[in-house]
PAZAGU-102164 format. One record per residue: x, y, z of N, C-alpha, C, CB in turn; residue in one letter. Coordinates in steps of 0.1 Angstrom, whole numbers, plus 5000, padded with zeros to 4 digits. Atoms other than C-alpha are relative to their C-alpha. Last residue first. Glycine has a CB too. Layout:
BEGIN
XYZXYZXYZXYZa
...
end
This chain:
BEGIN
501049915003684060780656498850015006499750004990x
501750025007686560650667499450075001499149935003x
501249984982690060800673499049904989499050265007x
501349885003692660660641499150025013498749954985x
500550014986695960430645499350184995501649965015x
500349864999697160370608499150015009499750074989x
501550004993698760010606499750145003499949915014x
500049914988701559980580498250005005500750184995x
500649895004700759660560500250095009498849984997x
498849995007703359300566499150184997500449854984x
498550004987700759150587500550104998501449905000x
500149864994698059210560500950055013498750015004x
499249924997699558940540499950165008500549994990x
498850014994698058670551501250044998500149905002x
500049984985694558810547501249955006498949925005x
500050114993695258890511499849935016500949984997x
498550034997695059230501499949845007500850125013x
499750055009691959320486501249924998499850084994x
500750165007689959390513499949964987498649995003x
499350164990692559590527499649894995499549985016x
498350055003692559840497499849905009501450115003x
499650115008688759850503501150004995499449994990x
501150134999688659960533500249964990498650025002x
499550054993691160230525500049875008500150065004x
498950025008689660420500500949895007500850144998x
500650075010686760420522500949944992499150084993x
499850104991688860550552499349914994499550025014x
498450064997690460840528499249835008501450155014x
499950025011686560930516501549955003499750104991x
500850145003685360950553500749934988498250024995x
499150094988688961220560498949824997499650095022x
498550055010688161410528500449875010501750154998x
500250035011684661510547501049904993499750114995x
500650154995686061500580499549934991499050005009x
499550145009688461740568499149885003501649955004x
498950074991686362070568500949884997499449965012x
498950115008684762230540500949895010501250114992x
501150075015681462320561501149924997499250124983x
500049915009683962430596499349864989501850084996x
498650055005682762250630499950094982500049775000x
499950005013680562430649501049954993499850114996x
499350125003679362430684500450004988499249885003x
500650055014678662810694500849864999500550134985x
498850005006679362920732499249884983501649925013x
499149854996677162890765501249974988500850015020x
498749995012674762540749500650165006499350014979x
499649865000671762430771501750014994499750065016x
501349944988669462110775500850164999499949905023x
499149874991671061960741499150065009500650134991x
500949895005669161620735500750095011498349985000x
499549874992670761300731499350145000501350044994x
500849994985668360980715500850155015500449785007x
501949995002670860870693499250005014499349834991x
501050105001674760920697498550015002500349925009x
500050005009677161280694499149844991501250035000x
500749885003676761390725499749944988500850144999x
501449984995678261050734499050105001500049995009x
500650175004680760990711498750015008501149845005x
500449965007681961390722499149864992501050074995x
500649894997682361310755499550014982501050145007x
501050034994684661020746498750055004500349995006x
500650085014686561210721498949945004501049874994x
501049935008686961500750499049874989501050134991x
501349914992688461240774498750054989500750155009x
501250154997690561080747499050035006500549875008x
501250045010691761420738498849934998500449974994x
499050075010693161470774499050054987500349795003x
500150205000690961710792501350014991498349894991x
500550124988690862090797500149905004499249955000x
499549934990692662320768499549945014499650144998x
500950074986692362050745500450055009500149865004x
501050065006692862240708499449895014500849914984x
500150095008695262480725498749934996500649935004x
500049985016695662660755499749914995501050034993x
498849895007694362680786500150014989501249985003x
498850065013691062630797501150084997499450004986x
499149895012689762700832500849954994500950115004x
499249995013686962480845500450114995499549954991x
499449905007684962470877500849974994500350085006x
498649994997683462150886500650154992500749844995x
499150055007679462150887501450044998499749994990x
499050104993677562240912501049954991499449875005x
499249914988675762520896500749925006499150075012x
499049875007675062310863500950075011498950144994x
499050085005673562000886501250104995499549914988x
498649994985671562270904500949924996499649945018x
499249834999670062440867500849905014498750205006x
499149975006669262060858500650105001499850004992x
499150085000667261950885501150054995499649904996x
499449984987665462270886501149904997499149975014x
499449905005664762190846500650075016498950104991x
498750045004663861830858500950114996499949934989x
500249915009661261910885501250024987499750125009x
499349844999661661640910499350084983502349985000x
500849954992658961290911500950145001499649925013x
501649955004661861060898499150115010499149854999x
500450074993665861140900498450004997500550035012x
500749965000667561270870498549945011500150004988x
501150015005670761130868498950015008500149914995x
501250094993673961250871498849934995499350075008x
501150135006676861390857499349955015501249824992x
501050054992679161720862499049934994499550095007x
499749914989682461850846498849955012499750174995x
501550044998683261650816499850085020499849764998x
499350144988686261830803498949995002501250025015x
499550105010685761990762500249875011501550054991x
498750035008685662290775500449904995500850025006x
499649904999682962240800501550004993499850025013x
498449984999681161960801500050134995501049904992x
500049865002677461930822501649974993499650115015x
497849965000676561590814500050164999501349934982x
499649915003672561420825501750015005499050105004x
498749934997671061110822500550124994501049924999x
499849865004666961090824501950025005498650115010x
499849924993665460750838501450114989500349925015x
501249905003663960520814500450135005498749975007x
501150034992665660180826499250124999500449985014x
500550135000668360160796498449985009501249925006x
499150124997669160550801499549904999500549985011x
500850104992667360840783500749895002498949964993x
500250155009669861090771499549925009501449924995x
500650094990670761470787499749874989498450075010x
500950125006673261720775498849915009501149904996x
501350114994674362030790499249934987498650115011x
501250045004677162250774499749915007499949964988x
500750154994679262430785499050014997500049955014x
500050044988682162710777499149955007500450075006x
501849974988681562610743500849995016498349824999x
500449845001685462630721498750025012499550054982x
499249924987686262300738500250134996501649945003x
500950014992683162160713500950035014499349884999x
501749915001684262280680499449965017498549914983x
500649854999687662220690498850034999500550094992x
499949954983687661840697500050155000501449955010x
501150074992685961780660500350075013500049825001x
501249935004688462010640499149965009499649964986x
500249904990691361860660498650074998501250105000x
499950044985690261500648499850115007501349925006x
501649984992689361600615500250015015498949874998x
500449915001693161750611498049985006500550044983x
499549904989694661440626499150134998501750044997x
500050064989693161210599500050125015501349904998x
501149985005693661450570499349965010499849964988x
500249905002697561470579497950025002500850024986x
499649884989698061140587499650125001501150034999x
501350084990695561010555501250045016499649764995x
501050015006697661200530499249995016499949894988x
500049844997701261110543498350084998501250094988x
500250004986699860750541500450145006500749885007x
501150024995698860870503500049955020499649894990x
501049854998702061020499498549945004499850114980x
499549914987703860670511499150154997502150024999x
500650094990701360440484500750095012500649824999x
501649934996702160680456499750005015498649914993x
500149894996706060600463498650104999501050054995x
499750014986704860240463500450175003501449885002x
501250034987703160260432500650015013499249854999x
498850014986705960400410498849965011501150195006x
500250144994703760270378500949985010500149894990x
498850025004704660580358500649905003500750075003x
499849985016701060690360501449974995499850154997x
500450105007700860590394500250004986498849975003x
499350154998703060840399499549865002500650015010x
498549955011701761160382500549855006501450185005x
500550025015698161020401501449994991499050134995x
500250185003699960980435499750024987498849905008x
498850074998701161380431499949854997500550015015x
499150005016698261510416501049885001500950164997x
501050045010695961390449500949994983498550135001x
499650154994698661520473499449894987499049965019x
498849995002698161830457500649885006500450125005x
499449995015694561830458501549984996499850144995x
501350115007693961710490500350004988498350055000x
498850154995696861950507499349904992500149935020x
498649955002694762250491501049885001500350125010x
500350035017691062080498501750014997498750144990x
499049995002692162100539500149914988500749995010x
500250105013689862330548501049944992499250064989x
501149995005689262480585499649954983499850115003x
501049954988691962470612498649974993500250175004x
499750044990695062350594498449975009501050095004x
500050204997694562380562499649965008501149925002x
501050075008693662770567499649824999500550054984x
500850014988696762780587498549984997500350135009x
499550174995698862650551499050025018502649965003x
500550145008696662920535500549855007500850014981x
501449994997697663200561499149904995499650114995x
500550044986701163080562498550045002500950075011x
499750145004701663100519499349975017502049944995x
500950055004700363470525499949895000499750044992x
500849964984702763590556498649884991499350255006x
499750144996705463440524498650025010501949975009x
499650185005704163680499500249915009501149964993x
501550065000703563950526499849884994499150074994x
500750014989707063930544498850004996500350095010x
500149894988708763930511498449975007500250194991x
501249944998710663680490499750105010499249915003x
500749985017714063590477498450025000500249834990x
500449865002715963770510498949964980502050135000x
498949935005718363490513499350124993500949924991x
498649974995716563320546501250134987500749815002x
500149874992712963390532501450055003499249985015x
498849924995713463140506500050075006500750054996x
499949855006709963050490501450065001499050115007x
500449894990710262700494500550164995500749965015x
500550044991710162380471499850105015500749905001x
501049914996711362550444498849915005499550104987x
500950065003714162340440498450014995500149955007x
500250015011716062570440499549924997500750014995x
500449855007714862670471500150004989500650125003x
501649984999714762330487499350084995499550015008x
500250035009718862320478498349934999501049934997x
499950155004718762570498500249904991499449965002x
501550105000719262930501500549844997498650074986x
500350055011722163140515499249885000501049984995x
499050105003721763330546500049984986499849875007x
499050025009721163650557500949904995500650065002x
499050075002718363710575500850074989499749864998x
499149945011716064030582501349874999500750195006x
500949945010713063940602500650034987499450135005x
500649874998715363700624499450064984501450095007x
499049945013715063280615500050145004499449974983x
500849885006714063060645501050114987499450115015x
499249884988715562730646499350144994502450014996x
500049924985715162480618500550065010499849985006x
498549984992715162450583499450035011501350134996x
500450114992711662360565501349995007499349864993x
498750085000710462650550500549895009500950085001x
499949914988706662760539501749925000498549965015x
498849995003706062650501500950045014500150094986x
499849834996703162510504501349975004498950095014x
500949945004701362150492500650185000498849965011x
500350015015704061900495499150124996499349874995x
498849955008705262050525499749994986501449915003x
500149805002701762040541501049994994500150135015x
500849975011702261620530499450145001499049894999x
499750055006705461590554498950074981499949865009x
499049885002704161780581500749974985501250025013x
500949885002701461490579500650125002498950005009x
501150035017704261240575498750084993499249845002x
499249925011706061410602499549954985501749975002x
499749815002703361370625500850054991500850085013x
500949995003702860950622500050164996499249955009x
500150005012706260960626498850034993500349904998x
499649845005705961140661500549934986501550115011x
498650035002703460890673500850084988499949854998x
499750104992699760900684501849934999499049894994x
499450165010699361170667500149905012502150014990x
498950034996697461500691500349854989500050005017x
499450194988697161630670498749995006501750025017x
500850085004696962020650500349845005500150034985x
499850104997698262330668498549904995500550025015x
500950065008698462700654500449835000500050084985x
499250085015700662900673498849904998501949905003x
501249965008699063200701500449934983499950195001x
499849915008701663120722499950074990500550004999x
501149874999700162940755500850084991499950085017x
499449894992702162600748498750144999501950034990x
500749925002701262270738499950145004499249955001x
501249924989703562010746499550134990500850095018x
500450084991705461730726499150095006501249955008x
499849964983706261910695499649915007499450115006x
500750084988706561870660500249975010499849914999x
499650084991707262150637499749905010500350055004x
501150124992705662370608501449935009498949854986x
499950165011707362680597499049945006501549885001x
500850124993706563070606500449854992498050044998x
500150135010708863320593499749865005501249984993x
499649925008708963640621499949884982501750085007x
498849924998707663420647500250064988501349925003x
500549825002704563220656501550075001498850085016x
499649934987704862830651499950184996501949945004x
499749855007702762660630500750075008498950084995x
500249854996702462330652500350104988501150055012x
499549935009702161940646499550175004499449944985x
500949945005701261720679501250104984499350105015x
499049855007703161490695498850064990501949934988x
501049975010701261270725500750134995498350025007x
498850075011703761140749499250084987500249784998x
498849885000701761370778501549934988500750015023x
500049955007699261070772500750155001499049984998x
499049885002701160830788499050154992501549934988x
499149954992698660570802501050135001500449934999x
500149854988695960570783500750065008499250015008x
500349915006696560190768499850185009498949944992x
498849965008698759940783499250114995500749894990x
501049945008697059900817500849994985499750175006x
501150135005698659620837499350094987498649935016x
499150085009701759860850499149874989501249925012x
499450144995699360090864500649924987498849895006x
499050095010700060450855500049855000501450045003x
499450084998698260640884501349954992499249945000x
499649984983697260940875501249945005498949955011x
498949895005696860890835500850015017499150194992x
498850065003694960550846501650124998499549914986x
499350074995693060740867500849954991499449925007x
499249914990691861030849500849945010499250075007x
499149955010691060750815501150095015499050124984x
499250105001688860550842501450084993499349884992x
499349994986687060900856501549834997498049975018x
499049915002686160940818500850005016499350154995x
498950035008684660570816501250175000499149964982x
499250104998682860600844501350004992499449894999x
499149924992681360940838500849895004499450085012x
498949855003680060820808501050075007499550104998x
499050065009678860500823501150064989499349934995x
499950105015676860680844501049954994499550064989x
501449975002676260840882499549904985499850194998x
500649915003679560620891498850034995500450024995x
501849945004679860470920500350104995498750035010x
500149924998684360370928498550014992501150064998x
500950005005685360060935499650125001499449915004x
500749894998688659940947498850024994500850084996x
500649935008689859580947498950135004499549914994x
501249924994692459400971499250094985500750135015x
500450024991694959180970499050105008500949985004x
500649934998696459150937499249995020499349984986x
499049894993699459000926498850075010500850134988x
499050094995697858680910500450095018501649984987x
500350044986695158880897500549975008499549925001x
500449874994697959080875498849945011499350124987x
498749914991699758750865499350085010501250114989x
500050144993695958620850501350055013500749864986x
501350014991695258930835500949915016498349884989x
499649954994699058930818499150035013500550094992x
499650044987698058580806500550125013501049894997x
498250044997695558640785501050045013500850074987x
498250065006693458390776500650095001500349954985x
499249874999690658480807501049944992500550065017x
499150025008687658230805501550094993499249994993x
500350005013686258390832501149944996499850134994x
500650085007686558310870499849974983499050015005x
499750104988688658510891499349874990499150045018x
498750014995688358800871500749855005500050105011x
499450085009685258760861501150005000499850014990x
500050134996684358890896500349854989498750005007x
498149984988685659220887499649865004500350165020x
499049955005682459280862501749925006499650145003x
501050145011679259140878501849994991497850084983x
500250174993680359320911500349894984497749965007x
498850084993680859640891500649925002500249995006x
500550094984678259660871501149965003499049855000x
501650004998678059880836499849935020499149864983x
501650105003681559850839499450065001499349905006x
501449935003685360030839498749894995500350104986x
500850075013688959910844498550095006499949764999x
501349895000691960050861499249934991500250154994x
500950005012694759800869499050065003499549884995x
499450135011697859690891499450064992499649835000x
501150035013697460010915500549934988499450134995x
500149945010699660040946499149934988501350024997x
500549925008698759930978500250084986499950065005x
499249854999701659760987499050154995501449984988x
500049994985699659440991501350125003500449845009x
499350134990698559470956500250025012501349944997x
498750004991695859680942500749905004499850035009x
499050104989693159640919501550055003500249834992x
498150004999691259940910500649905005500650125009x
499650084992687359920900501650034996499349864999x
498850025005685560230877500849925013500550134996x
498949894996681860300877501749944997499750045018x
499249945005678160160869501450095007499250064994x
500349915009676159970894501250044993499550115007x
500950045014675759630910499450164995498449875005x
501649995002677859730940499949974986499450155002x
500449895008681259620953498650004993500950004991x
500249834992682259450985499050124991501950085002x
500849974992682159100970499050165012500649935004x
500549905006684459170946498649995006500149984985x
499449835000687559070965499050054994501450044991x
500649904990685958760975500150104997500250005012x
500649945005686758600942498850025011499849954987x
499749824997690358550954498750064993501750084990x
500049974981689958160958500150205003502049915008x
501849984996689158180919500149985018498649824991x
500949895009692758300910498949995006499849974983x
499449884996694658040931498950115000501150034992x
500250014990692757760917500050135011500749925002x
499050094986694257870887498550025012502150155008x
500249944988691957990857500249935010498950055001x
499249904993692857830828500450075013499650064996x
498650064998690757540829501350105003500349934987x
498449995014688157760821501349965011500450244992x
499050104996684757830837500949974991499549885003x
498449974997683058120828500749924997500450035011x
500350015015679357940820501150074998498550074995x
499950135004679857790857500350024981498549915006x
498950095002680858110874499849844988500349975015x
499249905007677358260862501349945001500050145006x
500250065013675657940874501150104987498050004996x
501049915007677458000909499549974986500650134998x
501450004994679557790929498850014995499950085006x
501449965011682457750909498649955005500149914984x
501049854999685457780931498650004996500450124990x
499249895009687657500922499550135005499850004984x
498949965000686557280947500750094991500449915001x
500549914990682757310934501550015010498449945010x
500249835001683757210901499850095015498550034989x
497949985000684856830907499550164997501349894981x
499250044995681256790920501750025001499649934998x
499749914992679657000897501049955013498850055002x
499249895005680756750874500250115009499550064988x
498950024999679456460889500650134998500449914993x
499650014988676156650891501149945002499149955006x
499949854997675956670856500450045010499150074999x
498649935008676956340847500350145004499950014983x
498550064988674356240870501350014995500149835005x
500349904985671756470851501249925010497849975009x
499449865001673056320817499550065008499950074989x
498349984999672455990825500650094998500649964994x
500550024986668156080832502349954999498149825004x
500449884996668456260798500549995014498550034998x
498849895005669955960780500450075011499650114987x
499150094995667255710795501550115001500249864988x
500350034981664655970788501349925009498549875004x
499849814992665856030753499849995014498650134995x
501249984994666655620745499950135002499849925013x
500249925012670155600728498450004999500849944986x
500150145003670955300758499550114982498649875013x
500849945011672455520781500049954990500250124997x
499550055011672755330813499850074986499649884999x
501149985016670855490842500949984991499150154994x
500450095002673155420879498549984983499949995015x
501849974998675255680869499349825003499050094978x
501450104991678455560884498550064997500250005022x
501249964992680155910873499749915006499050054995x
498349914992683455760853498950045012501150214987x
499350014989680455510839501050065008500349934998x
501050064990678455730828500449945005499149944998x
500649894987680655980813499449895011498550134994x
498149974990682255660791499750075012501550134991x
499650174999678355630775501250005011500649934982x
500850004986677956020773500049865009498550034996x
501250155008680955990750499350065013500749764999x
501049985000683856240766498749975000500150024997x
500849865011686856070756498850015009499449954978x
499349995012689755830773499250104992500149884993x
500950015008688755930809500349994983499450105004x
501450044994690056020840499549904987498850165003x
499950144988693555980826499349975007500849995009x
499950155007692656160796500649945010500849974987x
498650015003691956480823499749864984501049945019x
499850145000688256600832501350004988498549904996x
499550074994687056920831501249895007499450004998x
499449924991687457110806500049985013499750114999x
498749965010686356830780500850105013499550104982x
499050114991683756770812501249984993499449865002x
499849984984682057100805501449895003498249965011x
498749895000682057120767500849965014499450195000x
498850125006680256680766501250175005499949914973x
499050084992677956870798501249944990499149875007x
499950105010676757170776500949915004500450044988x
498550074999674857400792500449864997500450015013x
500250185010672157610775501549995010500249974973x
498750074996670557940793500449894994500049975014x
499250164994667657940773501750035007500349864982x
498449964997665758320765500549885009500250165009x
499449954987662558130753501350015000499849925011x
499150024991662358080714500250045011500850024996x
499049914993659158230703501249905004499250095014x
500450014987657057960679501150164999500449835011x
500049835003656658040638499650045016498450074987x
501449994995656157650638499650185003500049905015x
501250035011659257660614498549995006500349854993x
500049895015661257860638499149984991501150004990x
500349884991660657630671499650094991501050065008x
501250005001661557350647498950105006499949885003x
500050005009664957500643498349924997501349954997x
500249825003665057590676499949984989501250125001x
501249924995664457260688500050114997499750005012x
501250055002666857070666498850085002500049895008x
500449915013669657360671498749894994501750034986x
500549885003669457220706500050094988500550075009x
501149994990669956900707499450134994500550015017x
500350045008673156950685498349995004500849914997x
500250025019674757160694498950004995500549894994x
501349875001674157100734499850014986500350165007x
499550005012676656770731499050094997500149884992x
498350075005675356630760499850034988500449815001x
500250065008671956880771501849924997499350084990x
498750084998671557110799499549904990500549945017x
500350105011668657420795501249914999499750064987x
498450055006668657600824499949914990501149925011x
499150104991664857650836501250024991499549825003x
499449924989662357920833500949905005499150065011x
500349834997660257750807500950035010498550055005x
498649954995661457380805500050124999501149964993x
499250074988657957200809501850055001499949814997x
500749984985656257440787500649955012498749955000x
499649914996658757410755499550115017499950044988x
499150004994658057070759500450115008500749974992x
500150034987654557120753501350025010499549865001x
500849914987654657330728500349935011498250005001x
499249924997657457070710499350105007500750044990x
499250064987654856770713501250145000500849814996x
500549994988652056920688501149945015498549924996x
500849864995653657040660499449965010498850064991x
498949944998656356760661499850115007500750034989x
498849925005654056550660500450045006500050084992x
500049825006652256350683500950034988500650135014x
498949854990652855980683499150124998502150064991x
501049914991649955730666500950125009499249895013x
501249975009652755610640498950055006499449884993x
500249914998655755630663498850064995500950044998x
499849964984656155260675499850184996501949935008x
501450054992654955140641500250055014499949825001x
501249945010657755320622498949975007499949944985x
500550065013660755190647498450104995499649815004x
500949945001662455330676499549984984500350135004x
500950074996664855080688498850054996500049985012x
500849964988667655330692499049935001499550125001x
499249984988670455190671498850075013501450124995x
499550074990668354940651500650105010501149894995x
501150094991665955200642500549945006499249914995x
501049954993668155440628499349935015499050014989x
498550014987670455180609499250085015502050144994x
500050134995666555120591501350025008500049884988x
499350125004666055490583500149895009501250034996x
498650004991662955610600500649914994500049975016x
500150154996659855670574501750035008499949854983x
499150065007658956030575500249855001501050065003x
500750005015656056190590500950014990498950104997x
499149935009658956250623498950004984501749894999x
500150035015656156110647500850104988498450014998x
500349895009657356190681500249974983501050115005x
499750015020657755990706499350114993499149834992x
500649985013657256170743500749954988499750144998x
500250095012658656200776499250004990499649915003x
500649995011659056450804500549914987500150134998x
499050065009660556430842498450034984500849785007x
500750025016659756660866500849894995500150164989x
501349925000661256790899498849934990500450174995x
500850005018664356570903498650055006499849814990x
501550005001666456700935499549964983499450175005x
499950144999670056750934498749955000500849955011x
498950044987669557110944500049864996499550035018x
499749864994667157160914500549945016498450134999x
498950034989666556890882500050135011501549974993x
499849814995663756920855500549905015497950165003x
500150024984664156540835500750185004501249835006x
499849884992663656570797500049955018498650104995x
499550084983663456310772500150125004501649905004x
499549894994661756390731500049965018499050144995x
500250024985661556110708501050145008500649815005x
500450064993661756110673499749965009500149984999x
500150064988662856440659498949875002499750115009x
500950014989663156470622500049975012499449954997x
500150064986665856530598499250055005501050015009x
501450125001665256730566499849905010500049894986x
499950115013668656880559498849925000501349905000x
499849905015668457180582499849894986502150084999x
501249995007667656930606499450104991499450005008x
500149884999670656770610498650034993501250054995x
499349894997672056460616500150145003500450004995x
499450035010669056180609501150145009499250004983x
500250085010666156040622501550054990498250024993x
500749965008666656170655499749904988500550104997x
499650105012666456110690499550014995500249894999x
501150055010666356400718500749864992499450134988x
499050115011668156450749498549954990501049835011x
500950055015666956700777500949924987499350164992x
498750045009668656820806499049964996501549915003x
500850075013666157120821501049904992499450144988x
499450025004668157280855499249924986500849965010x
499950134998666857460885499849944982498749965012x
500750025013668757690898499349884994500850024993x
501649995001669057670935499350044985499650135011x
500650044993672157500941498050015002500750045010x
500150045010674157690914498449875008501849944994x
499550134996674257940937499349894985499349975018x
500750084994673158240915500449875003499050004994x
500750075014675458510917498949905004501249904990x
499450065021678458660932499249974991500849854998x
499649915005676358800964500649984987500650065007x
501549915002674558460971500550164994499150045019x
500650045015677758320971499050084992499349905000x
499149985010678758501002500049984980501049925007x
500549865005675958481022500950034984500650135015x
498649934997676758101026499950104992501249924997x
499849915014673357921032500950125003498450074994x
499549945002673357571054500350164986500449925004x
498649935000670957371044500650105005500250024991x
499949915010667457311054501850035001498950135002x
499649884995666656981071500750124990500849965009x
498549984999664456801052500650145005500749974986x
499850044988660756831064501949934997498449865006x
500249964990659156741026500850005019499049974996x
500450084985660756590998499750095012501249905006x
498849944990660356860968499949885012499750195007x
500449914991656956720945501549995011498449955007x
499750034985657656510918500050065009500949965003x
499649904992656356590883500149975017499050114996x
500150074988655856330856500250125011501149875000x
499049914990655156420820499249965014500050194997x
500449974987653956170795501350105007499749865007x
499249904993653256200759499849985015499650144996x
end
């Protein structure tokens, strides 16, 4: 086994260092770099292959630091093609180390370095795979993989293929790779350094840019990855602009910087990104306290704004909801807004079919009427052919009375708000009577009536139980230890921070409370926020490790509720897909649900 270690040339002049980089990442200049190349006895070492020789050369600014060598007794015989192609014969490894004793070592000489290998794959599931069977730790490896790199590189008119062999010459290594590991190792560092070579005109300074990289990404594009220079390495919400100031795109991180500067550099397929850098000419940045408040301050912008890049969150004033309306013979209807009139509102749908299919399956269940326009206390019309059907009570020709019908609306608002067994059951007969006659497809529509309805109902169930509390205080331990706190209010998120060290936390938490954004609700199931807002809010009350610091107003969702009927519809539903062919799930309505 030998390892060689070269000491930095002393009394060179010190480079130039361009602040700029330094903020994006780590110059690629000062990482420093582990290529390694083994030879085996066979393809794979899942299958009983053995390493034979282990190469290594530690690289940093163009600099060689180290180099590492070692045969390695496979305690196998080496097939004979084997031998001729690398030269490594049975007698040449018989006093070697093993495996067990030459992979420690390795794994010592590339500790804290980049791990670069031709054709990484394969290299590297060697040493992890012996790593495993010695019952070692795998170091956290950066791996780069000069054959990926120079595929995305390098044209076929540089270069008919890849080969480390071909690389070497396109580069001028002056090391020949002869299927030696050292030899290999020591050609695959000037391959490497070619590369960066054609990479550092593109942009790709950084090791982070480098593990991005993507043909894709215009020239253009990575010359614009100053714009994220300005922004901080914390949680919150970035705005690109064009040179009209208006807003292309709202997005949201854990890290700003780390975030907006993939922009310019990431493997980005698709192309409306790409367009939307293009345009852009400046990026906003806004600190938030957490990632909760990031993400709800992203939803308040995009609704604000509207950028043309966003496609989701944008409209939610499109959002149709199902109503009981309040009048002398209450129906159901679907509306766009939410009104202050004391009517019984269930949504919001994501789309006003979606709604009538869950107005759809209350019809099946109750007999309420389904003409519209308001009706006076005393009509006079003639009844339907819904009435003889006896599909509705008839209010209009006088065939029921104001308590009978007041009773059908107390049960269908019942549904609505707190159990919706009644629609369950009756939906439930219906498919059965018609599978039973083998009309599957008209099952197959009551059942998506079914799951609309049942869907929608948990949803409001959930955002009411917690825009009934006029506020609650949460808190949750963050990644680094420190103490985040949410004051919401109605269901809107009102005040976030976190919990600074050495204060008193229950002070802390009463002045957070007193500062926090005043809220008046109006009507309805989201008298505050969007839904999305609240849903958000509630995903996070509702994760491990939360703990209520104070509650003004009861949280409660109803026992029978639908969330119950609603798991059992999404089960039912799971496995219908995964029974359907995968190339015909195209062709399947798609039923757009919150998460959970």
């Amino acid at each position: 086994m030998s390892v060689t270690v070269e000491p930095a040339r002393q009394g060179a002049a010190a480079a130039p260092v361009q602040g700029s980089f330094d903020e994006l990442g780590r110059p690629l200049r000062d990482v420093t770099f582990c290529v390694v190349d083994l030879e085996t006895t066979g393809g794979s070492a899942a299958a009983g292959s053995g390493i034979t020789e282990i190469g290594a050369v530690k690289v940093q600014g163009g600099e060689v630091l180290g180099e590492f060598q070692t045969l390695v007794n496979p305690q196998a015989s080496i097939p004979a093609f084997i031998a001729v192609l690398t030269g490594i014969t049975d007698s040449m490894v018989a006093s070697a180390p093993t495996i067990r004793q030459a992979l420690p070592a390795f794994l010592e000489f590339a500790r804290g370095s980049v791990l670069v290998a031709h054709n990484a794959p394969f290299d590297v599931g060697f040493l992890k795979h012996f790593t495993a069977v010695q019952g070692l730790a795998w170091p956290t490896f950066e791996v780069v993989d000069t054959a990926r790199l120079a595929r995305r590189v390098l044209t076929r008119d540089e270069t008919p293929n890849c080969k480390l062999a071909t690389l070497a010459r396109v580069f001028h290594s002056p090391t020949t790779p002869i299927h030696r590991a050292l030899d290999d190792a020591q050609a695959t560092v000037h391959v490497l350094h070619g590369l960066f070579e054609r990479l550092g005109p593109l942009g790709v300074q950084t090791i982070e840019e480098l593990h991005t990289f993507s043909s894709r990404v215009s020239p253009a594009q990575r010359k614009k990855r100053h714009l994220a220079e300005q922004l901080p390495h914390a949680p919150g919400v970035y705005l690109f602009r064009d040179h009209r100031d208006r807003v292309l795109y709202v997005g949201t991180s854990k890290d700003l910087r780390t975030r907006v500067r993939t922009y310019f550099t990431a493997s980005e397929t698709r192309s409306r990104m790409g367009e939307m850098v293009g345009l852009a000419e400046r990026v906003d940045g806004i600190e938030c306290a957490t990632t909760l408040e990031a993400a709800v301050r992203e939803l308040r912008l995009i609704k604000h704004h509207k950028p043309r890049y966003n496609r989701r969150s944008r409209h939610p004033e499109r959002a149709q909801w199902v109503k009981l309306t309040v009048e002398p013979w209450p129906r159901l209807s679907v509306v766009r807004r939410v009104l202050d009139d004391d009517a019984t509102y269930v949504g919001p749908f994501g789309s006003r079919r979606s709604a009538e299919r869950a107005v759809a399956a209350l019809h099946e269940a109750f007999q309420v009427r389904q003409c519209s326009g308001r009706m006076p206390r005393h009509p006079s019309r003639s009844a339907c052919m819904l009435a003889e059907m006896g599909r509705c009570l008839s209010p209009c020709d006088g065939s029921t009375s104001e308590e009978v019908y007041g009773a059908q609306v107390d049960a269908l608002r019942a549904a609505l708000v707190a159990d919706p067994g009644r629609v369950v059951s009756a939906l439930s007969r219906r498919m059965t009577a018609l599978s039973a006659d083998q009309r599957f497809e008209d099952a197959a529509v009551h059942r998506e009536r079914l799951a609309s309805f049942v869907r929608a109902a948990a949803r409001t169930q959930r955002i009411e139980a917690l825009t009934r509390c006029i506020e609650v205080a949460a808190a949750r331990r963050n990644d680094a230890g420190a103490w985040e706190v949410h004051v919401v209010r109605h269901g809107r998120l009102a005040a976030a921070g976190v919990i600074p060290g050495g204060v008193n936390a229950g002070d802390w938490v009463t002045g957070l409370r007193a500062s926090a954004e005043t809220v008046t609700p109006g009507p309805g199931p989201t008298p505050a926020a969007t839904a999305e807002e609240t849903e958000k809010i509630l995903r996070w009350l509702e994760s491990p490790g939360v703990r209520l610091v104070h509650v003004d107003g009861e949280w409660t969702c109803p026992v029978g509720g639908a969330e119950s009927h609603r798991a059992s519809l999404d089960a039912v539903e799971a496995s219908r897909q995964s029974l359907v062919p995968f190339d015909d799930r195209r062709d399947l309505p798609v039923h757009h649900q919150p998460a959970r």
